[in-house]
N, CA, C and O of each residue as an XYZ file, in Angstrom:
400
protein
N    -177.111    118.293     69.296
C    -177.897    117.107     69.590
C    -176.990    115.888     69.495
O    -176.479    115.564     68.424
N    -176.769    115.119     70.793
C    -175.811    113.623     70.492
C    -176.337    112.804     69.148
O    -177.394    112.584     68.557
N    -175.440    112.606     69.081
C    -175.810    111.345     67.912
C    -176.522    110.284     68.343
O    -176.573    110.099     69.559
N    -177.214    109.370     67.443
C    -177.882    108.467     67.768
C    -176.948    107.306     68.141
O    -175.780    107.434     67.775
N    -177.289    106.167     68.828
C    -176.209    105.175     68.526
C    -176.946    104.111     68.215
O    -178.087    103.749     68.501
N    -175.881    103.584     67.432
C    -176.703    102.267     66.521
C    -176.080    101.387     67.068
O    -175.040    101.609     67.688
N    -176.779     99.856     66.890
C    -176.516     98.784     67.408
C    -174.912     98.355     67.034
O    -174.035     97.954     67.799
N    -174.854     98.629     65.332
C    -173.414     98.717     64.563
C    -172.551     99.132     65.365
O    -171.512     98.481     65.471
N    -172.727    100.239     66.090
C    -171.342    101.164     66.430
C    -170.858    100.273     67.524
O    -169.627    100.268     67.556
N    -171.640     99.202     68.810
C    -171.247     99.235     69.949
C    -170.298     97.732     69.802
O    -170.698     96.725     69.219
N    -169.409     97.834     70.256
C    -168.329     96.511     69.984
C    -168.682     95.529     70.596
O    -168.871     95.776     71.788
N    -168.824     94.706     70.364
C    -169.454     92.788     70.745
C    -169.008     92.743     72.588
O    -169.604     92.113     73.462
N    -167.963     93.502     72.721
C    -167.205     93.200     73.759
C    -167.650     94.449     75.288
O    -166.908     94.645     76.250
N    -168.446     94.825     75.158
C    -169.272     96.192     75.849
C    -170.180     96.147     75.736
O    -170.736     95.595     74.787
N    -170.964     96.959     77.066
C    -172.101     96.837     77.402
C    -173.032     97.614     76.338
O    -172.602     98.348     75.448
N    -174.145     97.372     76.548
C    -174.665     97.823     75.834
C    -175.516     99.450     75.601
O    -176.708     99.499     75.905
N    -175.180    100.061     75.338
C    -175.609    101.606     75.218
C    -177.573    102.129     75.272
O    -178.379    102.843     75.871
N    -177.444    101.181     74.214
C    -178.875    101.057     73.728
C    -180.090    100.398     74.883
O    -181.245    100.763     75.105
N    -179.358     99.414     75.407
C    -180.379     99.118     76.380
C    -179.913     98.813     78.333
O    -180.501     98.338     79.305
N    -178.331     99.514     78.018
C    -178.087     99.771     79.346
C    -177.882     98.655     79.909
O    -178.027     98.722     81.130
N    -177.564     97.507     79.462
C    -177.498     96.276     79.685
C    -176.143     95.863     79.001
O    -175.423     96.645     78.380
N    -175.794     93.979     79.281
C    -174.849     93.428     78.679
C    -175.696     92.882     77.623
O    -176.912     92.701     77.685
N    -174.926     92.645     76.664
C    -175.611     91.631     75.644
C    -175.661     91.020     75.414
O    -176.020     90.863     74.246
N    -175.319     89.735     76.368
C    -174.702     88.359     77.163
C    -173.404     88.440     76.941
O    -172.889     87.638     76.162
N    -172.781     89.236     77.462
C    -171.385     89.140     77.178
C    -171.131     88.408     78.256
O    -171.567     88.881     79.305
N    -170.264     86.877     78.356
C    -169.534     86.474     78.956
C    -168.087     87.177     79.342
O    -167.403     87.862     78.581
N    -167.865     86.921     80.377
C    -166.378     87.701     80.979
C    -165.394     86.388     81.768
O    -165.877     85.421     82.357
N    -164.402     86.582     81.642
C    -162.950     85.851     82.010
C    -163.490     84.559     81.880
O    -163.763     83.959     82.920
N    -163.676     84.065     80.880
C    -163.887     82.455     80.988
C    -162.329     81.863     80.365
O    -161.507     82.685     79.961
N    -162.209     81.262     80.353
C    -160.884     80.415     80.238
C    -160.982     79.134     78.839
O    -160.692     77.950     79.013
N    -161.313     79.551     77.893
C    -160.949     78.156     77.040
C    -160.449     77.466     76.137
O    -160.904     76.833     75.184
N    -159.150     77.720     76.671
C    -157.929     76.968     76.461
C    -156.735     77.656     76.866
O    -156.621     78.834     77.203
N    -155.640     76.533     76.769
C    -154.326     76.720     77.412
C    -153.613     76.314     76.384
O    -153.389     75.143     76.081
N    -153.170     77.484     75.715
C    -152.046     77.562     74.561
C    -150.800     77.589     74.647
O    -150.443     78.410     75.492
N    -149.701     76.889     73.993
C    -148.153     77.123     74.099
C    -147.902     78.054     73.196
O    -148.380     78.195     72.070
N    -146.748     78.977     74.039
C    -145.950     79.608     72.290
C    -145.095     78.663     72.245
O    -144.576     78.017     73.155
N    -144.942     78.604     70.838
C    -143.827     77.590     70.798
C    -141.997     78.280     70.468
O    -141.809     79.440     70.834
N    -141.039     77.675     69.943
C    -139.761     78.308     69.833
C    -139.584     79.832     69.527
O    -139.010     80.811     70.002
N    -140.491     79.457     68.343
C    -140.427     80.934     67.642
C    -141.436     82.213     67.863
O    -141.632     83.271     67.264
N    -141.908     81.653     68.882
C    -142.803     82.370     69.893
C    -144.641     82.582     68.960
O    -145.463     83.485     69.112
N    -144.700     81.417     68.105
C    -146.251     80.989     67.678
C    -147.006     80.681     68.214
O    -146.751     79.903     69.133
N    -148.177     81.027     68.019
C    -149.193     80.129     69.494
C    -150.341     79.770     68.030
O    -150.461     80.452     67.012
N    -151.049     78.499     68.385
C    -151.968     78.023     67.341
C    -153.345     78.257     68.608
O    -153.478     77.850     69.762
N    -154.213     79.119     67.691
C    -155.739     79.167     68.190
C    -156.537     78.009     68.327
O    -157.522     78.251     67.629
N    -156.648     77.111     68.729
C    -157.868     75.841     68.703
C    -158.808     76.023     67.170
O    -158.887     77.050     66.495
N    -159.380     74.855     66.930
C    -159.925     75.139     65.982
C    -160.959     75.273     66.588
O    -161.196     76.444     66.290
N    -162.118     74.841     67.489
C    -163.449     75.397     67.685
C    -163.231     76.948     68.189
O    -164.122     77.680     67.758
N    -162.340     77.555     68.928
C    -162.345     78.604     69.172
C    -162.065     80.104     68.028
O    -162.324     81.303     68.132
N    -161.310     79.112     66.802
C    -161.324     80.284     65.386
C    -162.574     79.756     65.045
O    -162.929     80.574     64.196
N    -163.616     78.817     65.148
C    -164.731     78.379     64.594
C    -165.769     79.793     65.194
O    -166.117     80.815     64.603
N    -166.039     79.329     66.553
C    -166.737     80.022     67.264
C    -166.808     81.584     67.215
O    -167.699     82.332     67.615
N    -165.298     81.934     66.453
C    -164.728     83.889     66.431
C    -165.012     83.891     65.210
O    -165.499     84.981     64.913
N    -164.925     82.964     64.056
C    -165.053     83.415     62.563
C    -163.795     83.575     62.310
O    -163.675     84.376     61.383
N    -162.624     83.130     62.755
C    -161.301     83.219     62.643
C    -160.776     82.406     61.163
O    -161.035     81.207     61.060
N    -160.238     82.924     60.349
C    -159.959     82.213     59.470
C    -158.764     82.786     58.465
O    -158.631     83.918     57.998
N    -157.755     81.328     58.262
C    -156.602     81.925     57.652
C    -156.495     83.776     57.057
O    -157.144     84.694     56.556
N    -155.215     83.397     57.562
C    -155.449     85.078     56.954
C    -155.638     86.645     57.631
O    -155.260     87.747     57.235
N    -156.336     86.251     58.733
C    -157.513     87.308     59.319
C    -156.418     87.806     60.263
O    -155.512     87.162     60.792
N    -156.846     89.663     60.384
C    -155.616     90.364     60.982
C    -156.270     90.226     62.619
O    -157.485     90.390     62.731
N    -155.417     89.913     63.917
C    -155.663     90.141     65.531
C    -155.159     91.356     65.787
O    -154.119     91.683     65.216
N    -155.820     92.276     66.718
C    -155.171     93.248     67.557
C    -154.746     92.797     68.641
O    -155.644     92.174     69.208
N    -153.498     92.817     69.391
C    -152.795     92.627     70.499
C    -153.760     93.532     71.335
O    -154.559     94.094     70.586
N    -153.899     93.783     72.381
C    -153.733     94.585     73.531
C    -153.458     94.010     74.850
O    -153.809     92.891     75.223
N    -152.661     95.057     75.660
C    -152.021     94.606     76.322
C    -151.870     95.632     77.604
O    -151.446     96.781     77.486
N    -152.357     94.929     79.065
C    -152.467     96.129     79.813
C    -150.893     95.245     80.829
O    -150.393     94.124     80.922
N    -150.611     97.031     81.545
C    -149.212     97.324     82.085
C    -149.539     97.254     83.476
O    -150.537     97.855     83.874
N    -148.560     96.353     84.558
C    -148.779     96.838     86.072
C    -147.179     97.025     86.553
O    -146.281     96.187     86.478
N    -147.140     97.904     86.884
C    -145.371     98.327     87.079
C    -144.331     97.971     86.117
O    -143.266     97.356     86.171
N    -144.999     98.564     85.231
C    -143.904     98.016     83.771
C    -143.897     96.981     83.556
O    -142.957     97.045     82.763
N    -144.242     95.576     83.567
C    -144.948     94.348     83.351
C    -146.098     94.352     82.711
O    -147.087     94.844     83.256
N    -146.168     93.781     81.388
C    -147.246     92.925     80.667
C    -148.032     92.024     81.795
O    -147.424     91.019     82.163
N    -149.164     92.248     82.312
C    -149.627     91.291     82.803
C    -151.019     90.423     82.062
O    -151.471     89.346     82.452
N    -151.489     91.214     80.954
C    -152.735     90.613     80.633
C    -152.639     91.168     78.840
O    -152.122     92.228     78.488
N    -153.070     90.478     78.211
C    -152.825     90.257     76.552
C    -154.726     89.946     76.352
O    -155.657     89.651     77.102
N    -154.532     90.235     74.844
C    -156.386     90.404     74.769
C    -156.231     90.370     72.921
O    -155.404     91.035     72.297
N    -156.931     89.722     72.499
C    -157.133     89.590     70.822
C    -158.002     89.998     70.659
O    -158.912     89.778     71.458
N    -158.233     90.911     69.413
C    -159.268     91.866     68.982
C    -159.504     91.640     67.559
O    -158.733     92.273     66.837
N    -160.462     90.823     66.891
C    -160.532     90.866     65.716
C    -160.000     92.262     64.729
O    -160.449     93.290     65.236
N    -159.558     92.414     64.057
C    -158.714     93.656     63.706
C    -160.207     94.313     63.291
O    -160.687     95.245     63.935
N    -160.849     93.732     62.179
C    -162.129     94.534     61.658
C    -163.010     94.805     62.674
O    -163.940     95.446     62.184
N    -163.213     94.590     64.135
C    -163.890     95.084     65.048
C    -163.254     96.243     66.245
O    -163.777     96.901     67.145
N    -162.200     96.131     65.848
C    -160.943     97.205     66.299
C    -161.500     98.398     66.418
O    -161.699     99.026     67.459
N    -161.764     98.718     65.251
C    -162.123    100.229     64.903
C    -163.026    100.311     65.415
O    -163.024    101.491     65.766
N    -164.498     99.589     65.992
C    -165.535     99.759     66.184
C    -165.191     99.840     67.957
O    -165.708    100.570     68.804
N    -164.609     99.269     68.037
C    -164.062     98.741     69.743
C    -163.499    100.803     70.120
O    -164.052    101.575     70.903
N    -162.418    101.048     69.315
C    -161.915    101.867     69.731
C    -162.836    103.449     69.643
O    -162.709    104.378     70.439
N    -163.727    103.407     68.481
C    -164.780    104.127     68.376
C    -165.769    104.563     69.557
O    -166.334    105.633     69.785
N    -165.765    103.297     70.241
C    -167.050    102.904     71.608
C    -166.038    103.974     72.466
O    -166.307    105.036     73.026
N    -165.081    103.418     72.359
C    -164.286    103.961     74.025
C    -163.898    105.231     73.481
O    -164.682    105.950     74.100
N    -163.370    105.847     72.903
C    -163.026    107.191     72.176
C    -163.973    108.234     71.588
O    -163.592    109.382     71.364
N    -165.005    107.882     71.383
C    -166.070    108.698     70.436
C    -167.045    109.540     71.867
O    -167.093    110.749     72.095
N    -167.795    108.300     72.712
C    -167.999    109.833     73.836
C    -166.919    110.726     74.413
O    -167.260    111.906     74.492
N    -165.646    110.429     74.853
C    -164.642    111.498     75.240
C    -164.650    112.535     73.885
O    -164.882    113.736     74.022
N    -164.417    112.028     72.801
C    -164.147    112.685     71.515
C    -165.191    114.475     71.709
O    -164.959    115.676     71.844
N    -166.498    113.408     71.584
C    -168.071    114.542     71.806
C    -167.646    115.226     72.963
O    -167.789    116.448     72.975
N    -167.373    114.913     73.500
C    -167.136    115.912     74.967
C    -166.291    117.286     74.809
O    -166.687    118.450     74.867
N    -164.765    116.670     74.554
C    -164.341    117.666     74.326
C    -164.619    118.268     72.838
O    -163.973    119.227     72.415
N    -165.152    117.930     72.442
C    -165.538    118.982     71.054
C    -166.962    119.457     71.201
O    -167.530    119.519     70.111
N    -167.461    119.694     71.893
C    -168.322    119.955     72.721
C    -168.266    121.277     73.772
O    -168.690    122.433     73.742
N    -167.347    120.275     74.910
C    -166.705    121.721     75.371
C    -166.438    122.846     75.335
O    -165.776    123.353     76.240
């Protein structure tokens, strides 16, 4: 019998399981234009660590997708929603083949 899925499991950033829908997830909006600077730092805006719950300290996941061996697109992942993110995308393949 599949498991149930709980609202918990599905990552802020995906659709939604439960009701087959988005969950207003906004997509490619743009807000802001950051420098790295020398040492290759980039500072987050403060309404935008406001708006994420970002606060000294707090671990980001990089990700980073490839087009002919080129970095073309970079993506921050609250680290503590990481696991839940990678859970979403990994856990039905997971059932499948253990299943199989």
């Amino acid at each position: 019998m599949p498991k149930k899925v709980e609202e918990s499991d599905v990552p802020c950033c995906e659709s939604d399981p439960l009701k087959g829908a988005s969950r207003g997830v906004s997509c490619c909006k743009v807000d802001a234009l950051i420098t790295i600077d020398g040492r290759g730092q980039i500072v987050l805006p403060k309404d935008i660590r406001a708006r994420a719950g970002i606060e000294g300290g707090d671990k980001l996941a990089v990700i980073s997708w490839e087009t002919d061996g080129r970095v073309c697109c970079l993506s921050l992942i609250k680290a503590d929603e990481f696991g839940t993110s990678i859970k979403g995308l990994l856990g039905p393949m997971m059932e499948e083949i253990l299943q199989g």
